[in-house]
Short mmCIF file of the C-alpha atoms (twelve columns), coordinates in Angstrom:
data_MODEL
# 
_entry.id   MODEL 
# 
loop_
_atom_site.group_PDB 
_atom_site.id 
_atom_site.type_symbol 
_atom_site.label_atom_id 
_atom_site.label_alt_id 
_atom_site.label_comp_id 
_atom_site.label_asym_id 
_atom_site.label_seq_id 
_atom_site.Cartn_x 
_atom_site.Cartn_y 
_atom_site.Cartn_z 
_atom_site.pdbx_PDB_model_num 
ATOM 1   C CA . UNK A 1   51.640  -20.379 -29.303 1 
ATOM 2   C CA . UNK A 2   52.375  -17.100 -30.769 1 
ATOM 3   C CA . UNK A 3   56.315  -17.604 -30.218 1 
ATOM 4   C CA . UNK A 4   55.580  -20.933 -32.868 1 
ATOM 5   C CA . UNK A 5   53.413  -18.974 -35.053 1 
ATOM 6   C CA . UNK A 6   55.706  -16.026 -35.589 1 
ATOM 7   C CA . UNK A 7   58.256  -18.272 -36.296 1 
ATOM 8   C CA . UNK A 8   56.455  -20.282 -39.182 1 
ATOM 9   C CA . UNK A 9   56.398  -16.668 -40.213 1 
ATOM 10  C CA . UNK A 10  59.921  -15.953 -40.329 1 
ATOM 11  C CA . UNK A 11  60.826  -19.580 -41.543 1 
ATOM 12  C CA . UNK A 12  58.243  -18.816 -44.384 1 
ATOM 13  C CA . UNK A 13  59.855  -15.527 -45.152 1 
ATOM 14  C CA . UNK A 14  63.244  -17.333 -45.202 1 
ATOM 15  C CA . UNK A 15  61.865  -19.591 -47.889 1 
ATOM 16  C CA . UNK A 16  60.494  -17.224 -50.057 1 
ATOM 17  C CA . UNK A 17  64.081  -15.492 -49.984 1 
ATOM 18  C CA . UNK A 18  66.118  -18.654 -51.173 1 
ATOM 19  C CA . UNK A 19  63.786  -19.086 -54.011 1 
ATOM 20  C CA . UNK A 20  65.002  -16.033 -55.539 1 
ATOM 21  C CA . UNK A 21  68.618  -17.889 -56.175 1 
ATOM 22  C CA . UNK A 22  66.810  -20.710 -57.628 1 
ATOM 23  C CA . UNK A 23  64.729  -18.447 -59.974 1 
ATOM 24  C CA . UNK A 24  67.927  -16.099 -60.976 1 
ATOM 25  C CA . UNK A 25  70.131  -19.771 -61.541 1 
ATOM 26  C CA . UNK A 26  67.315  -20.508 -64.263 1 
ATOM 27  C CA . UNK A 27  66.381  -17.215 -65.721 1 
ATOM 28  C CA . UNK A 28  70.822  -17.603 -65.820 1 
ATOM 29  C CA . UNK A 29  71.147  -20.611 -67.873 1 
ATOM 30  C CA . UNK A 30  67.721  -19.573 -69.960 1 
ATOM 31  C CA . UNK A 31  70.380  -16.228 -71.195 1 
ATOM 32  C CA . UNK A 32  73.236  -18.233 -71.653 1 
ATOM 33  C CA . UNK A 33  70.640  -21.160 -73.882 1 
ATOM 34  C CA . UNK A 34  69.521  -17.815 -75.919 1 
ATOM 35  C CA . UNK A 35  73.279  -16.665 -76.595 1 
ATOM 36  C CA . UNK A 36  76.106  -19.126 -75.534 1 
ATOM 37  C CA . UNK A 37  75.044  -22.594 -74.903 1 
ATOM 38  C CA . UNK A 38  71.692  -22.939 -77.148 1 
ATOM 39  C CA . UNK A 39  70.423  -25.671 -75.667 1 
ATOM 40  C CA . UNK A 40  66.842  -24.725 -73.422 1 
ATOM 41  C CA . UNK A 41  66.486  -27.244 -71.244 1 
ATOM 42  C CA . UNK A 42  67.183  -27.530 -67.731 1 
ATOM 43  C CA . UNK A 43  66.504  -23.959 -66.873 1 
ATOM 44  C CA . UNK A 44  62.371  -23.710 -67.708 1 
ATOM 45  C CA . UNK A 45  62.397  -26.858 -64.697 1 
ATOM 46  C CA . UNK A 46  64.207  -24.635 -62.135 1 
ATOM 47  C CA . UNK A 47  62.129  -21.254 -63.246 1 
ATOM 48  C CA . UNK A 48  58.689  -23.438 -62.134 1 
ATOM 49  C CA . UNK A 49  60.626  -24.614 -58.897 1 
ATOM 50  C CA . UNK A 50  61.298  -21.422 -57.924 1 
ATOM 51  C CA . UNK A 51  58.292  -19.780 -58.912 1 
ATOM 52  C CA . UNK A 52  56.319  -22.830 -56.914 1 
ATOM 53  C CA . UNK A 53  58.366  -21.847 -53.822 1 
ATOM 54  C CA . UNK A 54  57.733  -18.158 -53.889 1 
ATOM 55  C CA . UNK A 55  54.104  -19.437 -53.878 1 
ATOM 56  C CA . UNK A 56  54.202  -21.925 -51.424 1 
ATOM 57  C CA . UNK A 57  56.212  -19.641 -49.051 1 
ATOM 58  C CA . UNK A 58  53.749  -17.119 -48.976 1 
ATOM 59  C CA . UNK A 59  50.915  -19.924 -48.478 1 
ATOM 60  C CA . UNK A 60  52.757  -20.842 -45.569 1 
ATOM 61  C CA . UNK A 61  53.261  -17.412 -44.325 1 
ATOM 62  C CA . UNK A 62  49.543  -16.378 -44.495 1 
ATOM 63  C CA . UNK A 63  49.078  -20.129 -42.581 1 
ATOM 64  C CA . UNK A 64  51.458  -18.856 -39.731 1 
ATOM 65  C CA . UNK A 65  49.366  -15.355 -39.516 1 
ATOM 66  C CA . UNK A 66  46.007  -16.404 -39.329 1 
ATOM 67  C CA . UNK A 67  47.099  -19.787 -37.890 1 
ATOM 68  C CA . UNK A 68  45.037  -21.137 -40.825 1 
ATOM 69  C CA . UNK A 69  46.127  -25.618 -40.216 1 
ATOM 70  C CA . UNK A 70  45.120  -26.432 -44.348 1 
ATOM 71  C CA . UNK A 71  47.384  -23.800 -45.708 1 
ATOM 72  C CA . UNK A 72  50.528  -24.879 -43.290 1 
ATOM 73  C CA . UNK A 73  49.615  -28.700 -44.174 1 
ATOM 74  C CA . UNK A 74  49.593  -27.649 -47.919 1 
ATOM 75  C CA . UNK A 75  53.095  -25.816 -47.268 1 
ATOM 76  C CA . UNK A 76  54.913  -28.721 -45.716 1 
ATOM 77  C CA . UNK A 77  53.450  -31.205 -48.508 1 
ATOM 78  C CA . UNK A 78  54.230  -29.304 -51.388 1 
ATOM 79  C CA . UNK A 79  57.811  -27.664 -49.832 1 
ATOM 80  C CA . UNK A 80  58.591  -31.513 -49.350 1 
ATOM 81  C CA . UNK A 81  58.092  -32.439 -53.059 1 
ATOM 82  C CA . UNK A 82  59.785  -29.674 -54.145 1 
ATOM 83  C CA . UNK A 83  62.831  -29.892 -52.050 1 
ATOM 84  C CA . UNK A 84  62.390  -34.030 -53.528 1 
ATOM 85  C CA . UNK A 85  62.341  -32.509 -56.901 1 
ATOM 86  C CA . UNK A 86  65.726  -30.249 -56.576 1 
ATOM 87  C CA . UNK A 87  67.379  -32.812 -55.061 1 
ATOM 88  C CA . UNK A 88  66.173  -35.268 -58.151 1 
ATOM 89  C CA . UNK A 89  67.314  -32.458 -60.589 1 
ATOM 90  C CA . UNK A 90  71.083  -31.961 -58.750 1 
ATOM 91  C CA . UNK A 91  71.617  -35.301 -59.027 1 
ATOM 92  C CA . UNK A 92  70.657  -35.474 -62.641 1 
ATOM 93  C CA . UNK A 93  72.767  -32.620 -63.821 1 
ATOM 94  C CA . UNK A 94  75.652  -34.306 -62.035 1 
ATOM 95  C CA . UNK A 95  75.436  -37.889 -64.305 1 
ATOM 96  C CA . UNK A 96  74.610  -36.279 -67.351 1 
ATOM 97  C CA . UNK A 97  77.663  -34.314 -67.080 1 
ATOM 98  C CA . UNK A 98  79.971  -36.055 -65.048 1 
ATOM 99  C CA . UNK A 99  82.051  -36.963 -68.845 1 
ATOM 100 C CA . UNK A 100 84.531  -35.484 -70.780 1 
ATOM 101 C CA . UNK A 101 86.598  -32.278 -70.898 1 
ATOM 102 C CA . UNK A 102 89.064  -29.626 -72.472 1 
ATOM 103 C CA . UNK A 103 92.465  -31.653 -73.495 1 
ATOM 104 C CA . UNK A 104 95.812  -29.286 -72.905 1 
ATOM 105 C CA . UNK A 105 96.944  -28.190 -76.313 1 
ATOM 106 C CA . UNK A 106 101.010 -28.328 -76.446 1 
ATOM 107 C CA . UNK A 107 102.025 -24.612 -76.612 1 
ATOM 108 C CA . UNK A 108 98.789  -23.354 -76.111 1 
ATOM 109 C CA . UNK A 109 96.693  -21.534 -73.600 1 
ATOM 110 C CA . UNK A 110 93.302  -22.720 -74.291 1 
ATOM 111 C CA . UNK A 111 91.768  -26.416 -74.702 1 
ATOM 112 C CA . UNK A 112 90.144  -28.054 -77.271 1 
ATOM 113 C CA . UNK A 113 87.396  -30.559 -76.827 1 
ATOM 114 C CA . UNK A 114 86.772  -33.763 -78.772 1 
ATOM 115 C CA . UNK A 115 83.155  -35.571 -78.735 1 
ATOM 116 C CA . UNK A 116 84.082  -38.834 -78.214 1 
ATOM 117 C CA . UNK A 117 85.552  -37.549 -74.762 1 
ATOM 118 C CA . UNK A 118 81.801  -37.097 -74.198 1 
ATOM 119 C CA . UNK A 119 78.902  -39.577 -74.081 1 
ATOM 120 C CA . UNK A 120 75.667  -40.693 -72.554 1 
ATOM 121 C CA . UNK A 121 71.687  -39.004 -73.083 1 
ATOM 122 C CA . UNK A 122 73.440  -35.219 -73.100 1 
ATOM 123 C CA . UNK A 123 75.764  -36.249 -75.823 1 
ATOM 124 C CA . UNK A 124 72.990  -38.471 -77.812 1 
ATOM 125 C CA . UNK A 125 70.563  -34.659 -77.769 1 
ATOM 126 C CA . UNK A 126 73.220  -32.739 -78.577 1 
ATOM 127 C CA . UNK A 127 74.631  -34.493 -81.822 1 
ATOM 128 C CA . UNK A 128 71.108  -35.595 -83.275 1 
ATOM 129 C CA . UNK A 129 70.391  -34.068 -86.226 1 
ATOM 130 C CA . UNK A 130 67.321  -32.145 -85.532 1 
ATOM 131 C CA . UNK A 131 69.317  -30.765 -82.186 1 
ATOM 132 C CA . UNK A 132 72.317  -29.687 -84.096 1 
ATOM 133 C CA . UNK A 133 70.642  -28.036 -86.678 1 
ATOM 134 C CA . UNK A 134 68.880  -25.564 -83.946 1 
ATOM 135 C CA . UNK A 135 72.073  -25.342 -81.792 1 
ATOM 136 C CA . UNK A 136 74.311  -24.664 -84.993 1 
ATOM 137 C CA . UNK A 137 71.840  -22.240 -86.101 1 
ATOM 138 C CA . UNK A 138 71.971  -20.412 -82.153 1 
ATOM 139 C CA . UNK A 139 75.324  -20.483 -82.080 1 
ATOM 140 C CA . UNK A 140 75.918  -18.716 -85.796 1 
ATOM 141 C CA . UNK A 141 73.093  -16.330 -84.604 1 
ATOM 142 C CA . UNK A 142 74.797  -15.294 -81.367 1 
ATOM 143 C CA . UNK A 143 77.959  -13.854 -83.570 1 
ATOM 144 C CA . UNK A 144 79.960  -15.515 -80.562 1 
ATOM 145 C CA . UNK A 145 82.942  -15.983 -83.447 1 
ATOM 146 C CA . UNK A 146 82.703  -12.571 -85.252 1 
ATOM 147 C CA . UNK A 147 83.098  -10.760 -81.215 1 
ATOM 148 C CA . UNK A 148 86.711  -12.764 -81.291 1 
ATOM 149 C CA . UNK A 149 88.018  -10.086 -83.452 1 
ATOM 150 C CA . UNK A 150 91.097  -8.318  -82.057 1 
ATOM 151 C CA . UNK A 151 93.694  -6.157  -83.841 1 
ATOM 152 C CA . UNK A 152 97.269  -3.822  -82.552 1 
ATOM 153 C CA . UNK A 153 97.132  -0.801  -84.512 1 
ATOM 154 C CA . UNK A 154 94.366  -1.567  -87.512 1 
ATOM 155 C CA . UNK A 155 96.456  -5.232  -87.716 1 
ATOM 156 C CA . UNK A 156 94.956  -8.673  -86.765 1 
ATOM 157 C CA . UNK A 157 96.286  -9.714  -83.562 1 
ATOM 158 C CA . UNK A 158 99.731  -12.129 -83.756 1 
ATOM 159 C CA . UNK A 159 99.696  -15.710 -83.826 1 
ATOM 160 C CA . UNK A 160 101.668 -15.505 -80.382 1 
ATOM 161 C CA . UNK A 161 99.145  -13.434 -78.614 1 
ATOM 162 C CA . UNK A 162 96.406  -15.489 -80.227 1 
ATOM 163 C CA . UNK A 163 97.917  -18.665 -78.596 1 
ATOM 164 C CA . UNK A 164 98.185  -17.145 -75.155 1 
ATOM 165 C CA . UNK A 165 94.295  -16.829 -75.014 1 
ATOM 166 C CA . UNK A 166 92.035  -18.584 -72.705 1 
ATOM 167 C CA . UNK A 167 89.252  -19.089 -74.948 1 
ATOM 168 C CA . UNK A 168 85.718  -20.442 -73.990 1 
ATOM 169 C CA . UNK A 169 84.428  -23.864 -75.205 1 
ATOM 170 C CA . UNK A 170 82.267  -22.503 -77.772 1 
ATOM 171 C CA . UNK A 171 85.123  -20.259 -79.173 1 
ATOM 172 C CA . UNK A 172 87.821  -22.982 -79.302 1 
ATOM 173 C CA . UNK A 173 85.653  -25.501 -80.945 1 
ATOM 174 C CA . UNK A 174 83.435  -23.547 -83.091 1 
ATOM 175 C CA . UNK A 175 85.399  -20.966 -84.384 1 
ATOM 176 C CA . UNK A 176 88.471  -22.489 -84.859 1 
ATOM 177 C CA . UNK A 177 89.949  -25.405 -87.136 1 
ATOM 178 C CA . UNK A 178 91.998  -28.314 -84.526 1 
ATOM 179 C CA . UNK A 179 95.406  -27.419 -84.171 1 
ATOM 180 C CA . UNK A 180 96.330  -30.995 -85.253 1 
ATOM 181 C CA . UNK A 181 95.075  -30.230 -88.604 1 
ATOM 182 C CA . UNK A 182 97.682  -28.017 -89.143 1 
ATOM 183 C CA . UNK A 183 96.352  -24.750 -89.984 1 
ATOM 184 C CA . UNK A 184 97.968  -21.705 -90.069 1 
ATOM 185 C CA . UNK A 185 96.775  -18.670 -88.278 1 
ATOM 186 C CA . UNK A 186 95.476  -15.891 -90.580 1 
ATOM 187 C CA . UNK A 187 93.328  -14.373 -87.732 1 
ATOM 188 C CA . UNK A 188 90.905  -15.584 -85.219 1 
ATOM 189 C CA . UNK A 189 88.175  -17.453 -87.757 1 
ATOM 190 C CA . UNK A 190 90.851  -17.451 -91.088 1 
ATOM 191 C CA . UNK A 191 93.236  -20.055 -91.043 1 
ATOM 192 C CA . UNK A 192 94.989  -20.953 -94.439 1 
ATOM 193 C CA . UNK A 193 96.205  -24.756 -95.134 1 
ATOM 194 C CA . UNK A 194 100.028 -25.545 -94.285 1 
ATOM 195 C CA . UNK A 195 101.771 -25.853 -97.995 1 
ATOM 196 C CA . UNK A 196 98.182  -26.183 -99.020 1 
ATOM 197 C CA . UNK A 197 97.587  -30.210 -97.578 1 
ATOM 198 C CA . UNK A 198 96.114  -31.165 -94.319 1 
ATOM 199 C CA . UNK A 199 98.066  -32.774 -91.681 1 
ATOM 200 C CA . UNK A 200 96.138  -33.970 -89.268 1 
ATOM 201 C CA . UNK A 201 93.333  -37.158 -90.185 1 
ATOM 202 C CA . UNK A 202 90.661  -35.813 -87.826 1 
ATOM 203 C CA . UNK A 203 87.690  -35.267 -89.837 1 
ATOM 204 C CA . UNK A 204 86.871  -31.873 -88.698 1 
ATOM 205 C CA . UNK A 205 90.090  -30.906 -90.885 1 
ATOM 206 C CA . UNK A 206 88.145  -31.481 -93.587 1 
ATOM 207 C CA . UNK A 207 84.590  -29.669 -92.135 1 
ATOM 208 C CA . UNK A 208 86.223  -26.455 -91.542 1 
ATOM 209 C CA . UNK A 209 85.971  -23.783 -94.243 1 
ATOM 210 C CA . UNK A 210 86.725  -20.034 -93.770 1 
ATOM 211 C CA . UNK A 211 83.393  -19.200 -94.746 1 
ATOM 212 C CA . UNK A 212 82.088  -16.986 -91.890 1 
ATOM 213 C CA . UNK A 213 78.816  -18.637 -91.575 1 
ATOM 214 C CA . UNK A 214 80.750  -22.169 -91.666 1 
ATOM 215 C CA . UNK A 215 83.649  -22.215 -89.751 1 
ATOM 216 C CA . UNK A 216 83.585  -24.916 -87.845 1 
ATOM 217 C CA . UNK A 217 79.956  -25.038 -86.808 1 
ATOM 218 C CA . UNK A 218 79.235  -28.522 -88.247 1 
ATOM 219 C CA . UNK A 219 82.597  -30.294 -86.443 1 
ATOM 220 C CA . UNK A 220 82.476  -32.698 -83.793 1 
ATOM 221 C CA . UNK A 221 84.652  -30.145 -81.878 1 
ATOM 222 C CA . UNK A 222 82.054  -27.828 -81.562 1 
ATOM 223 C CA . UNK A 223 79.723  -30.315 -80.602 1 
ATOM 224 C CA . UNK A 224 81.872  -31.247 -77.526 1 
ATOM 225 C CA . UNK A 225 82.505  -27.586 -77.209 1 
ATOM 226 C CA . UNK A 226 78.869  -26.958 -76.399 1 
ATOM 227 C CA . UNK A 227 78.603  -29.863 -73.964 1 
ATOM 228 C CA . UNK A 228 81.729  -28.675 -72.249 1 
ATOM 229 C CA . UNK A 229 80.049  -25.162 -72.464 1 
ATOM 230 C CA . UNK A 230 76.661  -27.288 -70.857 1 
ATOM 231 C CA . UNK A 231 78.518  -28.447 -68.122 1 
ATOM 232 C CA . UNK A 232 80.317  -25.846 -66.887 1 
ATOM 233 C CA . UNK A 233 76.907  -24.004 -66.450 1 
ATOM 234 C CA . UNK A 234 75.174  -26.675 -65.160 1 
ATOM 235 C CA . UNK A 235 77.806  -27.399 -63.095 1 
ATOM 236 C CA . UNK A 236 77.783  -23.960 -61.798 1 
ATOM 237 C CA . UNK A 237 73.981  -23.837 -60.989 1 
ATOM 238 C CA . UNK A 238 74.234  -27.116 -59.717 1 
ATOM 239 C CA . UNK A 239 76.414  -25.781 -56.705 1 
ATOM 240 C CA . UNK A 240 74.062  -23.028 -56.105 1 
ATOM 241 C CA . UNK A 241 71.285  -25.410 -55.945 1 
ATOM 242 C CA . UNK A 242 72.761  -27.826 -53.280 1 
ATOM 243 C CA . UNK A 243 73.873  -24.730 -51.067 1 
ATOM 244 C CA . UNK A 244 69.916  -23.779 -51.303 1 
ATOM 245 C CA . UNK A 245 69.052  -27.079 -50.780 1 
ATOM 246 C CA . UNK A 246 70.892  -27.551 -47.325 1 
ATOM 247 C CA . UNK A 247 69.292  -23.921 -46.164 1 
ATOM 248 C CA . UNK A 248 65.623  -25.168 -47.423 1 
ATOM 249 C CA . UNK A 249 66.145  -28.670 -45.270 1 
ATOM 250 C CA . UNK A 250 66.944  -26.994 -42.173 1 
ATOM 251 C CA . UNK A 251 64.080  -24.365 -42.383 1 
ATOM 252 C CA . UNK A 252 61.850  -27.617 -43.262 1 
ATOM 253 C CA . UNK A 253 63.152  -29.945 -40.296 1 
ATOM 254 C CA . UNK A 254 62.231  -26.460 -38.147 1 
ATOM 255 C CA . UNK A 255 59.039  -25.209 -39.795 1 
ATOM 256 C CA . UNK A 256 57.818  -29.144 -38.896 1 
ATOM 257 C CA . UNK A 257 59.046  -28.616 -35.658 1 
ATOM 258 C CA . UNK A 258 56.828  -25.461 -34.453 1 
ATOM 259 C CA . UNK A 259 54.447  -26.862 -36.399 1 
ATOM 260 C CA . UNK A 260 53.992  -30.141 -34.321 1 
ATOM 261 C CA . UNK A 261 54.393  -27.911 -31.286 1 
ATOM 262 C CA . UNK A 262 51.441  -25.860 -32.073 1 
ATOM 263 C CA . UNK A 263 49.531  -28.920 -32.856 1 
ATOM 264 C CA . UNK A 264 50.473  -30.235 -29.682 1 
ATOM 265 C CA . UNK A 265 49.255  -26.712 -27.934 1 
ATOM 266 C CA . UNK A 266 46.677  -26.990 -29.593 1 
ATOM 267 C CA . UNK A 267 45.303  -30.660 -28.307 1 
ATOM 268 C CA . UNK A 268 46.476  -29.651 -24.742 1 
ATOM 269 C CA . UNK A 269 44.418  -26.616 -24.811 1 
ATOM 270 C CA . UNK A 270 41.629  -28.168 -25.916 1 
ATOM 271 C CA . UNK A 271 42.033  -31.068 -23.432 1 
ATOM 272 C CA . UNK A 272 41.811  -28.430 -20.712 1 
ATOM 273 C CA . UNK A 273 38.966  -26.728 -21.848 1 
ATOM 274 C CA . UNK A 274 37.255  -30.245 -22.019 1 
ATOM 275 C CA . UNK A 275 38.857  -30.962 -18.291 1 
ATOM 276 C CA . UNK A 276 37.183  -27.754 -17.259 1 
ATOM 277 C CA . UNK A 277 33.861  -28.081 -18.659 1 
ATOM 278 C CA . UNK A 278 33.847  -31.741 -16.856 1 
ATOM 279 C CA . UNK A 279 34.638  -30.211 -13.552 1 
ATOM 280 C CA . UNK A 280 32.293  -27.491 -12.989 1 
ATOM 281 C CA . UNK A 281 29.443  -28.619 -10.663 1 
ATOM 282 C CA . UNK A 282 25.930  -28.926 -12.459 1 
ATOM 283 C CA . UNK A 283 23.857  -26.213 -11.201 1 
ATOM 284 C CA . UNK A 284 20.427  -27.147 -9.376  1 
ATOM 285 C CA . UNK A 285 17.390  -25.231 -11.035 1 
ATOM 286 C CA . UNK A 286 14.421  -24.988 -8.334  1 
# 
């Protein structure tokens, strides 16, 4: 009995300690919503998840020690939902980004995204309007294109150089016209027209002005810059969450384990108790 007890314990403890993954993956992706991707959504879901764990570990820990049967019942309930719930969540992060990605630029480095690479409910929140507006508005906020900046000696880096760099989502689509519009580099977020006409017939060739608090920020390529940016960081937690996930099933399938064999030491002790009480001989009074 004790030997089951101290186990729920330990299996209790275990749980508490891979919530603290799931917490850090969301209090992750809520930094990168307030700087890089600026889009708060999925992360506020995993915070409660595993804040509710924490909780529900330690309710199942104090059930072990003071072998307290509603608090270990509550446990395995509410550990069942929520291992229910990640799995529903992993699952979902997968088909909302299992679309699009970064096409190979010829003679480039980095990649450059194109929305209708992308599509589904992700795509649909990101491009509506009212989204936009607030993700533009992030993005131009977070100064991720002004921290591009480099120079050799007090001069703007090369073109050469520039075209060597493996730049994130955000940067290539945001902060930068598409190279098939034919721009020529000035420096990372000035780019001057080719024999002043456009080449290309995309119609972010047209969006992009050198204005620094323009740029790009209202082309389609920085739209499907920021859901390439989404999935890579869902993507990312996503892993994390499944490797949690396997850990939390096996300390479930065990924690229901000793606790069916407690029950079950439980009934048998009681049974002999009963037994025992039946078999002792009436005394006689005279």
């Amino acid at each position: 009995m004790r030997t089951s007890n101290h186990l729920l314990g330990f299996l209790n403890f275990l749980t508490f300690l891979l919530s603290m993954p799931i917490l850090g993956g969301g209090i992750w992706l809520s930094s990168r919503a307030n700087n890089i991707d600026c889009l708060k959504f999925l992360q506020w879901p995993l915070i409660v998840i595993g804040v509710s764990i924490m909780i529900v570990s330690l309710a199942g820990f104090a059930g072990a020690c003071y072998r307290n049967t509603f608090l270990m019942y509550l446990y395995l309930w509410v550990m069942f939902v929520i291992i229910a719930t990640i799995i529903g969540f992993v699952i979902f992060a997968y088909a909302v980004t299992d679309k699009g990605s970064g096409r190979p630029v010829m003679n480039r480095v980095y990649t450059e995204y194109y929305l209708q690479d992308y599509s589904g409910w992700l795509e649909e929140r990101v491009t509506s309007p009212s989204y936009w507006s607030k993700i533009s508005s992030c993005i131009r906020d977070s100064h991720v294109c002004n921290k591009m900046g480099r120079s050799v000696g007090g001069v703007p880096e090369s073109p050469e150089l520039f075209y060597l760099r493996k730049l994130s989502p955000i940067e290539s689509g945001c902060c930068k016209p598409p190279t098939a519009c034919g721009y020529v580099y000035m420096n990372e977020t000035y780019w001057n027209q080719l024999g002043g006409e456009l080449v290309g017939a995309d119609p972010d060739c047209v969006r992009w002005n050198n204005d620094q608090e323009q740029l790009c920020y209202n082309c389609d390529s920085c739209k499907a810059s920021v859901l390439a940016s989404l999935k890579k960081s869902w993507r990312k937690v996503s892993v994390i969450n499944i490797v949690i996930l396997i850990l939390l099933v096996i300390l479930y399938v065990i924690a229901c384990a000793a606790f069916r064999h407690n029950k079950r030491m439980d009934n048998d002790e009681a049974f002999g108790e009963t037994r025992m009480e039946k078999a002792q001989p009436s005394r006689i009074h005279f």
